[in-house]
MIGU-985952 format. One record per residue (C-alpha): x, y, z; residue number from 1. Coordinates in steps of 0.02 Angstrom, whole numbers, plus 50000, padded with zeros to 5 digits. Last residue first. Layout:
<pts>
<pt east="X" north="Y" up="Z" pos="NUM"/>
...
</pts>
This chain:
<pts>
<pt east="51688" north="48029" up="51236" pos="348"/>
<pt east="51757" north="48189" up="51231" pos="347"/>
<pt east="51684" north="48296" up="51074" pos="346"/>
<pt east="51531" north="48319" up="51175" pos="345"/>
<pt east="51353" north="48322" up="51047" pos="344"/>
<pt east="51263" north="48485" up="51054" pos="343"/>
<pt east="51312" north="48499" up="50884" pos="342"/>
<pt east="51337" north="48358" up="50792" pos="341"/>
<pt east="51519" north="48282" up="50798" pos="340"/>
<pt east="51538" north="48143" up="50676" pos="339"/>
<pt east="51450" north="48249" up="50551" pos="338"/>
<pt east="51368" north="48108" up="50410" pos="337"/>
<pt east="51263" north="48248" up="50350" pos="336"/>
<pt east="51359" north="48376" up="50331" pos="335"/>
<pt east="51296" north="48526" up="50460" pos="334"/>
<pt east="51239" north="48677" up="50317" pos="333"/>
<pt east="51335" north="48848" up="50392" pos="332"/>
<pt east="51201" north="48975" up="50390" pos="331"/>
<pt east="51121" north="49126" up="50307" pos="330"/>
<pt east="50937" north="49146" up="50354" pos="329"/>
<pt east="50844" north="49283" up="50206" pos="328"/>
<pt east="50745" north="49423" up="50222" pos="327"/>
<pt east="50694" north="49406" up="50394" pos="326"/>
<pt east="50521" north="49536" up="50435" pos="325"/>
<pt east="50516" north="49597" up="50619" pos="324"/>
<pt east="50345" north="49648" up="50725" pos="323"/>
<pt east="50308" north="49455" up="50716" pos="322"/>
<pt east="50123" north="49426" up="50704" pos="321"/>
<pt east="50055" north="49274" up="50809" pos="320"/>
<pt east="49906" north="49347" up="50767" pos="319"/>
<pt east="49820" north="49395" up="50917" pos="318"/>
<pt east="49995" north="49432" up="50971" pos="317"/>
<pt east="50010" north="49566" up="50844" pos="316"/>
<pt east="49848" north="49663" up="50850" pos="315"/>
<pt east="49845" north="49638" up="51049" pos="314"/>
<pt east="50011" north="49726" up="51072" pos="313"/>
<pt east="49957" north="49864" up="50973" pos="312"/>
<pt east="49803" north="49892" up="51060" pos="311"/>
<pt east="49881" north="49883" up="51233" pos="310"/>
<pt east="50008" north="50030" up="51157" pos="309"/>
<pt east="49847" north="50105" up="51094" pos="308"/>
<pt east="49783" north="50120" up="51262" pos="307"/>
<pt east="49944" north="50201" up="51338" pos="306"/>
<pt east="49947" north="50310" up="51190" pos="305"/>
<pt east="49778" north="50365" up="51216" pos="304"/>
<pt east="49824" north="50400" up="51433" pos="303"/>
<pt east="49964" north="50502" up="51383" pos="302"/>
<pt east="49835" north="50598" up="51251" pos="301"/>
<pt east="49713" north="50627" up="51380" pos="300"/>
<pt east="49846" north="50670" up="51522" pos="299"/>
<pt east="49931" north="50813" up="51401" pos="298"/>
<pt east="49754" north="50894" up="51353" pos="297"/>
<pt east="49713" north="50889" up="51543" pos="296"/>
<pt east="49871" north="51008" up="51585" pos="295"/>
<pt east="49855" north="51111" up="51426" pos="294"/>
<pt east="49670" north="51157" up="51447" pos="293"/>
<pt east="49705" north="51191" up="51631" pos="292"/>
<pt east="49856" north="51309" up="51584" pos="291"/>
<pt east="49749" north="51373" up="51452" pos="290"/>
<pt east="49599" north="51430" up="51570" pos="289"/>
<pt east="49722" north="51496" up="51690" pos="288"/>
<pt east="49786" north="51601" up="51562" pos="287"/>
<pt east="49642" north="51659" up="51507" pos="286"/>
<pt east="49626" north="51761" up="51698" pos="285"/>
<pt east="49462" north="51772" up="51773" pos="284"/>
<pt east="49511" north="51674" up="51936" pos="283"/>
<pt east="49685" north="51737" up="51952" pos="282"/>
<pt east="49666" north="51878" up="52083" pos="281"/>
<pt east="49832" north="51906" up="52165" pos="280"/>
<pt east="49870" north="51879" up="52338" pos="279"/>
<pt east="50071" north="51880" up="52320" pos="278"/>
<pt east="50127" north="51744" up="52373" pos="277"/>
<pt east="49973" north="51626" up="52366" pos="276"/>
<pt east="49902" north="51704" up="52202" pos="275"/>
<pt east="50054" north="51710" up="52116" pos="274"/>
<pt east="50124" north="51529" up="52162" pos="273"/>
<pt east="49956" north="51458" up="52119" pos="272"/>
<pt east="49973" north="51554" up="51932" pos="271"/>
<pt east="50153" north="51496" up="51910" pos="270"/>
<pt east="50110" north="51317" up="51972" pos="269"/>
<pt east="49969" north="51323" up="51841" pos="268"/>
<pt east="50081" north="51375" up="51696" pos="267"/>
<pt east="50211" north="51255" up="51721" pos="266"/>
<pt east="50076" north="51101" up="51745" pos="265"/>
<pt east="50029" north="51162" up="51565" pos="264"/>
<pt east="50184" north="51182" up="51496" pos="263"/>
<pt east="50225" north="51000" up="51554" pos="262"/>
<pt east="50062" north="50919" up="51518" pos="261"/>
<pt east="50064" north="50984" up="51361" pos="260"/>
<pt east="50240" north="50937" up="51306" pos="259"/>
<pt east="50219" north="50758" up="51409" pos="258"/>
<pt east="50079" north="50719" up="51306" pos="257"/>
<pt east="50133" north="50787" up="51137" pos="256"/>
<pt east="50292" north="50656" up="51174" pos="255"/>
<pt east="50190" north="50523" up="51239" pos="254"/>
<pt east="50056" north="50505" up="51090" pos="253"/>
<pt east="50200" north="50471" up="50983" pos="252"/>
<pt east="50300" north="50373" up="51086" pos="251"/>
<pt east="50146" north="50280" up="51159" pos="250"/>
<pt east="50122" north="50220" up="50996" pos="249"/>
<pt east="50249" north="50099" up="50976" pos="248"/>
<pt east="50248" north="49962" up="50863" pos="247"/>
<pt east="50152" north="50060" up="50742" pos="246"/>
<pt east="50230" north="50205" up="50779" pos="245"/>
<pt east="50354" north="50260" up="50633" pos="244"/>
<pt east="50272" north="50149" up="50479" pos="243"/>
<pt east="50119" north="50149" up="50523" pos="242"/>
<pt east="50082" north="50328" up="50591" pos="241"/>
<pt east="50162" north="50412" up="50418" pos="240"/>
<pt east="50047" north="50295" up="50320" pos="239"/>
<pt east="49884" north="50349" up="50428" pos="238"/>
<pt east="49942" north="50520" up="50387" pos="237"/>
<pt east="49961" north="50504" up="50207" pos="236"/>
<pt east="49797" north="50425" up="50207" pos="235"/>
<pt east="49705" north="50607" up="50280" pos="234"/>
<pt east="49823" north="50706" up="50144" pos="233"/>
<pt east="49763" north="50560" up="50002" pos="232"/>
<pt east="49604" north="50593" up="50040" pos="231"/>
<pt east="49595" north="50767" up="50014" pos="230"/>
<pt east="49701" north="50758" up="49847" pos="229"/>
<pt east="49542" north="50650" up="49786" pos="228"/>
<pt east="49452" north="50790" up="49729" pos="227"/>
<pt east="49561" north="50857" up="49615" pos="226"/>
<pt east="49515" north="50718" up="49509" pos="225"/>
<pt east="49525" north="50546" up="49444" pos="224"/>
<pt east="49395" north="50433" up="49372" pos="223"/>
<pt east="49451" north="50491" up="49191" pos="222"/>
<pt east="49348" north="50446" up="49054" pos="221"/>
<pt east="49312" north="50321" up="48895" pos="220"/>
<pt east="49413" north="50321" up="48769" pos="219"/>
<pt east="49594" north="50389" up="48683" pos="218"/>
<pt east="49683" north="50425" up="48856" pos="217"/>
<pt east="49864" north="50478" up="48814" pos="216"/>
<pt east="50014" north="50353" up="48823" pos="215"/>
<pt east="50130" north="50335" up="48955" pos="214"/>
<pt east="50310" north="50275" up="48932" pos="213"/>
<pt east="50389" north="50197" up="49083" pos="212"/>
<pt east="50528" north="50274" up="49199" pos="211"/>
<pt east="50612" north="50145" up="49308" pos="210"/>
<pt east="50592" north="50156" up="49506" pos="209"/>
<pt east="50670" north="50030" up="49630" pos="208"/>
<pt east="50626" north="49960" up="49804" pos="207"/>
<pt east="50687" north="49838" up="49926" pos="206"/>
<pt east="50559" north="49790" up="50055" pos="205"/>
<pt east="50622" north="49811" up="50247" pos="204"/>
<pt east="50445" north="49773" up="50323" pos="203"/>
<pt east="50399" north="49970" up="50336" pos="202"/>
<pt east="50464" north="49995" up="50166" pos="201"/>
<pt east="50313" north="49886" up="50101" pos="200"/>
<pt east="50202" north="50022" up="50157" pos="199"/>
<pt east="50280" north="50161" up="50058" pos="198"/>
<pt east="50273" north="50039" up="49922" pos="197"/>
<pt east="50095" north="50017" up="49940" pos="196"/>
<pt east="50079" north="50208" up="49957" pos="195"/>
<pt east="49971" north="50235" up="49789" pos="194"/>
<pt east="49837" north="50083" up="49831" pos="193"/>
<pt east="49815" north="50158" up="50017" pos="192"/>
<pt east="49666" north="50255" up="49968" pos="191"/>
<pt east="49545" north="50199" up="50104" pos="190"/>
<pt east="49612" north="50031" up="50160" pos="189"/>
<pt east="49733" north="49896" up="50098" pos="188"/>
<pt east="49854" north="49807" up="50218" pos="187"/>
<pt east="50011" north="49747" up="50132" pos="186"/>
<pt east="50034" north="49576" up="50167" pos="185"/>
<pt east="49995" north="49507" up="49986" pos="184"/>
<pt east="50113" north="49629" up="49900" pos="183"/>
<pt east="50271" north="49553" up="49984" pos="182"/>
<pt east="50242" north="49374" up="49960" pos="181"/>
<pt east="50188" north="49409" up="49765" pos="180"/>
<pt east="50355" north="49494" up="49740" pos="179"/>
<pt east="50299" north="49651" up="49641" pos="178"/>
<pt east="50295" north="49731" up="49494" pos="177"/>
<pt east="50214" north="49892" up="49439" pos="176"/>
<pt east="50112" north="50003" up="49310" pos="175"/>
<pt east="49994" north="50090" up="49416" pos="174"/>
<pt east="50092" north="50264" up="49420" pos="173"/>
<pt east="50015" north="50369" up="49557" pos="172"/>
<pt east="50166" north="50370" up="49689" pos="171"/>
<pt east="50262" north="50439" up="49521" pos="170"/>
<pt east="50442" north="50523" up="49585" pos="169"/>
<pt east="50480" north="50392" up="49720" pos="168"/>
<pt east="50578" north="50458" up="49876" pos="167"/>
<pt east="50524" north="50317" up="50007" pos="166"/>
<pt east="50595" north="50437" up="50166" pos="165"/>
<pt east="50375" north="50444" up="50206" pos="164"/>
<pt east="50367" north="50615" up="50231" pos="163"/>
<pt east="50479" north="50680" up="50101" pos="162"/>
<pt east="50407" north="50549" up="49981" pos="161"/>
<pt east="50223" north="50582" up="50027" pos="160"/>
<pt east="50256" north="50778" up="49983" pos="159"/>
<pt east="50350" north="50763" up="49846" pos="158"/>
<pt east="50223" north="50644" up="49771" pos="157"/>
<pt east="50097" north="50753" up="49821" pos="156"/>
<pt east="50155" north="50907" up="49741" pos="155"/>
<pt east="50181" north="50821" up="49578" pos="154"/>
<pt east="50030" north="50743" up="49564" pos="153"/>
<pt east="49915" north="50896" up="49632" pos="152"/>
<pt east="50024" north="50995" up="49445" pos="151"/>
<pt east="50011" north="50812" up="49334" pos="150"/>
<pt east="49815" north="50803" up="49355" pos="149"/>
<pt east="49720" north="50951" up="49368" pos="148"/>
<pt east="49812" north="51091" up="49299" pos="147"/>
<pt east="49953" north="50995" up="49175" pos="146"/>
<pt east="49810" north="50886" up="49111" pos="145"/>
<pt east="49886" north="50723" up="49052" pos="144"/>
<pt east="50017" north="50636" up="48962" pos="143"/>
<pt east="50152" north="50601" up="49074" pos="142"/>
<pt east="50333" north="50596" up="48999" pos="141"/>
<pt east="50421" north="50524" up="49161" pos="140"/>
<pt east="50276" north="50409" up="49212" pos="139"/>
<pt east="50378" north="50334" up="49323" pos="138"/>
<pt east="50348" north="50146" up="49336" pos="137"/>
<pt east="50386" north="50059" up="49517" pos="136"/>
<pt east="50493" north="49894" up="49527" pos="135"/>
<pt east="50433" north="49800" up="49689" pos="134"/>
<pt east="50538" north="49672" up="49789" pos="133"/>
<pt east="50726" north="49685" up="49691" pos="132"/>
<pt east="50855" north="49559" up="49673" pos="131"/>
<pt east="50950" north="49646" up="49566" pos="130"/>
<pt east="50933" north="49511" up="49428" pos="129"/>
<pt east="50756" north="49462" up="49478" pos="128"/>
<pt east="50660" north="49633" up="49487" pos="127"/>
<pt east="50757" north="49694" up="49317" pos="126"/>
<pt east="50692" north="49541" up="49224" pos="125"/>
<pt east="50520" north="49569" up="49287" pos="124"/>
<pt east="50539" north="49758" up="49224" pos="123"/>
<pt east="50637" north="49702" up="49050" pos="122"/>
<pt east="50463" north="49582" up="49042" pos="121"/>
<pt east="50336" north="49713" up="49080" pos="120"/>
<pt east="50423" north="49870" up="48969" pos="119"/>
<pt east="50271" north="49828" up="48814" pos="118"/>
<pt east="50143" north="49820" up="48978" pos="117"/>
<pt east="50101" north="50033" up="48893" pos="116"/>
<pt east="49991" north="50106" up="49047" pos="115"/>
<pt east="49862" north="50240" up="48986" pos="114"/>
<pt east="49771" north="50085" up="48911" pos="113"/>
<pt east="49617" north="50135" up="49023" pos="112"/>
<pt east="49622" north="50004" up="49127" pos="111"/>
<pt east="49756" north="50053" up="49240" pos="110"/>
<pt east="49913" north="49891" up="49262" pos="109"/>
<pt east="49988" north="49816" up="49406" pos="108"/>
<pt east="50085" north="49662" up="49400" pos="107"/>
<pt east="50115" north="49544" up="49511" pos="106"/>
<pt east="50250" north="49403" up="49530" pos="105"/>
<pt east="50234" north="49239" up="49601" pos="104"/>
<pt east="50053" north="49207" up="49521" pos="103"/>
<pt east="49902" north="49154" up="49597" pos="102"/>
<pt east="49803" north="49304" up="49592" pos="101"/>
<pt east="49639" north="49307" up="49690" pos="100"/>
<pt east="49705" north="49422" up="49849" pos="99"/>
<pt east="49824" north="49544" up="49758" pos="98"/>
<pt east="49665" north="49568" up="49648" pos="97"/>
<pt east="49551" north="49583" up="49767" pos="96"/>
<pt east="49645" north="49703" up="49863" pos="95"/>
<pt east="49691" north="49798" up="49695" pos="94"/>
<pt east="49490" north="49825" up="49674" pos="93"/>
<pt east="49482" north="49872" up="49876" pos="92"/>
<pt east="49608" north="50005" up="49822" pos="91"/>
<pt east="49545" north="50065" up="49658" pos="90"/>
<pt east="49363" north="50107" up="49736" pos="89"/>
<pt east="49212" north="49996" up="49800" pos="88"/>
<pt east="49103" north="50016" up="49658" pos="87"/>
<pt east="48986" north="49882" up="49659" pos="86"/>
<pt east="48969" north="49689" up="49691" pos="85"/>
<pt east="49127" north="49646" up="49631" pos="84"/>
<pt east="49161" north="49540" up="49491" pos="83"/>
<pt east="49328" north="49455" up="49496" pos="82"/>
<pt east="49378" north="49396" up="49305" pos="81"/>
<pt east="49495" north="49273" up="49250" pos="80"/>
<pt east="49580" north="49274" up="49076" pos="79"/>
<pt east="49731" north="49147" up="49034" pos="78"/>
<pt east="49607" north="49050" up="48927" pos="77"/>
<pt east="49564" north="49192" up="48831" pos="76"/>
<pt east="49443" north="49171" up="48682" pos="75"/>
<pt east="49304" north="49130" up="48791" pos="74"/>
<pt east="49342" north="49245" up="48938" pos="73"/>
<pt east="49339" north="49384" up="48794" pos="72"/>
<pt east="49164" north="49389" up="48790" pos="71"/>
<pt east="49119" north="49391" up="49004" pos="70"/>
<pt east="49243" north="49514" up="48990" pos="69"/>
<pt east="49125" north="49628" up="48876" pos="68"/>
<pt east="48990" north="49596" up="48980" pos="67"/>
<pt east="49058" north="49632" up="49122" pos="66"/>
<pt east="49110" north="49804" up="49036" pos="65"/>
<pt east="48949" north="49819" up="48978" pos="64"/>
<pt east="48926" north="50003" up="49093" pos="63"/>
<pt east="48875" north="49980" up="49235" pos="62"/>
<pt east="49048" north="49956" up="49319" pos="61"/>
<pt east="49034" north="49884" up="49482" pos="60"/>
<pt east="49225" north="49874" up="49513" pos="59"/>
<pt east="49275" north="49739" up="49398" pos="58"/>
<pt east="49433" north="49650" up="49428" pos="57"/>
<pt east="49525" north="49588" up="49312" pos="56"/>
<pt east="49647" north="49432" up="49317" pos="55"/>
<pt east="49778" north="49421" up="49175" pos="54"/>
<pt east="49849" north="49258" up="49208" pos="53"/>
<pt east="50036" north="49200" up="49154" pos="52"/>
<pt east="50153" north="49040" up="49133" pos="51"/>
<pt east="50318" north="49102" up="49060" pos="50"/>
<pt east="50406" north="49146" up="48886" pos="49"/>
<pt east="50388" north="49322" up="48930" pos="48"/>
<pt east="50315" north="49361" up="48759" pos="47"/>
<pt east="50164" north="49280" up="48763" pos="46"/>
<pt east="50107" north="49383" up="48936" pos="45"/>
<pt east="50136" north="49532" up="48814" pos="44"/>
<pt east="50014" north="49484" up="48690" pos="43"/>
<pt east="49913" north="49430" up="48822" pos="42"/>
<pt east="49917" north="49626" up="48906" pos="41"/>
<pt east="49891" north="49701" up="48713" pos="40"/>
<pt east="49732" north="49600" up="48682" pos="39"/>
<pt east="49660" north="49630" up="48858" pos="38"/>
<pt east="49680" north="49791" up="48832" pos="37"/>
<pt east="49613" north="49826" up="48643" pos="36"/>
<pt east="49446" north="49733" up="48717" pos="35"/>
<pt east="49448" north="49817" up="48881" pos="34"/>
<pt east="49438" north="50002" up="48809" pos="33"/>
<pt east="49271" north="50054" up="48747" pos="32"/>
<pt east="49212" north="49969" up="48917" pos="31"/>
<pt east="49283" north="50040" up="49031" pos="30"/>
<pt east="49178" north="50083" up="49168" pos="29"/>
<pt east="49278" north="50033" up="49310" pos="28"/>
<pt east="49429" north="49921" up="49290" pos="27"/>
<pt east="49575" north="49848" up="49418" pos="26"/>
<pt east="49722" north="49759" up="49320" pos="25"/>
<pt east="49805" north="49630" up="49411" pos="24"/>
<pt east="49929" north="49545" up="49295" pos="23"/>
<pt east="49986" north="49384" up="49365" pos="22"/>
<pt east="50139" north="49299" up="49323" pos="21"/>
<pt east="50223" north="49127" up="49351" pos="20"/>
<pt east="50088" north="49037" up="49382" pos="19"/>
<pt east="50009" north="48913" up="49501" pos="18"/>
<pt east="50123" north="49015" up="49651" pos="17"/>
<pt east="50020" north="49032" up="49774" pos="16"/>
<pt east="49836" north="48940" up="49791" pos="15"/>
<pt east="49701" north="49040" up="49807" pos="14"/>
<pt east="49604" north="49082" up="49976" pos="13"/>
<pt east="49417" north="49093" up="49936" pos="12"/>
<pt east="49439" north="48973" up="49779" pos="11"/>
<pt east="49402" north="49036" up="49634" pos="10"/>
<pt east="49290" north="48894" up="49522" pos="9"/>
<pt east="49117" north="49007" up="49535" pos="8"/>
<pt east="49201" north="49139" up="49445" pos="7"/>
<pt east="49308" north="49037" up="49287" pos="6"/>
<pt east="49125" north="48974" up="49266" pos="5"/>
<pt east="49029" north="49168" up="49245" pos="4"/>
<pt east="49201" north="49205" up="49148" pos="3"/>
<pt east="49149" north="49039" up="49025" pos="2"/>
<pt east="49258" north="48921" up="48994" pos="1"/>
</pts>
């Protein structure tokens, strides 16, 4: 079957579960480098003893690497490729993924062969013994640019993990595993990819990291750069708003609110108080300017969390969306045959 056929036959909304594993590997001009990958991913898929799918997902690479897939489709059975219609970035790329694979649990691979899938199965194995929901890799040895790559790394993953309480060494390590269920309701925006487990946290998910060996690019080039430390900041934020105020974002909005209306309202009544008591001229003062500043600053944002409290109540009741996650129901099973049901009188 051809990857052009294995296309045409995804279903918008796939069915959960049809295999046992999916590796989601996103890919973007790589096209020195998908052969030897998707090689090295089945070879591992063989070795877990379970059903598996490797599906790819081309981000608008113009560079054969369709082409290339379109190839190996015919030799791999297990092979399905999501073509997207250009380059919509690593996050959309893992959304399609997450969305298209069918398998209970995920795994995230680069495309660059950076990521060695040799530590997949111990990983999977690790997940289900401890009862785990995502298993991140830690690129402990990392082998890249100290300046550009491992030094921003370093400080943001100290940075996101202080901020966020999920204290994970390698935010920017692809290789992981993941509970399908938990993976498929993390919203994806922006540049959200790297705080998935951050997100995750939010509903309760139980998280482990295990350091994984990294190997050194040997073709094609690096998408990354300093560039994207920028985004990540401006993410980081929308992270650090969903998982302490999403529910309630009047707190948030409240507290500045109150502060500056406070100060502000101090100010004023110290300025009125002056001029009525003892007939001073205020009207060219700054700090009458900054007590007014401060007094309408704290209504504006008191009246934004007010409106984003509505908005937060419509985003979950619109969809029926519980604001809770339950990991798991522990009761006492009723025998069948019980002479007493509940609800039912003892006294007949």
């Amino acid at each position: 079957m051809t990857a052009a056929n294995s296309l045409s036959s995804i279903p918008q909304r796939a069915a959960a579960h049809t295999v046992d594993v999916s590796f989601i590997i996103p890919v973007y001009n790589e096209v020195d480098n998908v052969d030897a990958l998707i090689r090295e991913v089945a070879q591992t898929g063989y070795r877990l003893n379970r059903s598996f799918e490797m599906v790819l997902v081309d981000d608008g690479s113009r560079d054969g690497t369709v082409q290339a897939l379109r190839h190996l489709s015919d030799e791999f059975p297990q092979l399905r490729v999501v073509c997207l219609k250009r380059n919509f970035g690593q996050t959309a790329a893992t959304a399609a993924g997450f969305r298209y694979a069918q398998g209970k649990y995920f795994v995230t691979l680069d495309g660059d062969l950076q990521n060695d899938p040799a530590q997949v199965p111990e990983i999977i194995d690790m997940l289900e013994a401890e009862n785990l929901d995502i298993v991140c890799g830690w690129r402990k040895h990392r082998q890249d640019k100290a300046l550009t790559r491992k030094l921003p790394s370093m400080i943001a993953n100290r940075i996101i993990g202080a901020s966020t309480g999920v204290k994970i060494h390698d935010y920017g390590c692809s290789l992981k595993v993941y509970r399908a269920e938990v993976a498929k309701e993390v919203p994806l925006y922006g540049e959200m990819h790297r705080f998935i487990p951050a997100l995750a946290s939010i509903d309760g998910a139980v998280i482990k990291e295990v350091p994984v060996n990294h190997r050194p690019r040997v073709a094609g080039t690096s998408k990354y750069g300093l560039s994207r430390t920028f985004k990540v900041i401006l993410d980081l934020l929308t992270v650090l708003f969903l998982k302490r105020f999403l529910t309630r974002p009047l707190h948030m909005f409240g507290r500045a609110g109150f502060a500056f209306f406070f100060v502000g309202a101090l100010i004023l009544g110290s300025l009125v108080v002056d001029k009525l008591l003892f007939g001073h001229d205020i009207g060219t003062r700054p700090l009458l300017l900054l007590g007014v500043l401060m007094f309408l600053t704290g209504i504006q944002l008191i009246s934004t969390g007010m409106i984003a409290e509505i908005q937060a109540r419509t985003y979950f009741e619109s969809q029926d969306k519980p604001i809770y996650k339950v990991r798991e129901i522990i009761q006492h099973e009723t025998p069948q045959h019980d002479p007493f049901p509940i609800g039912q009188s003892l006294a007949r």
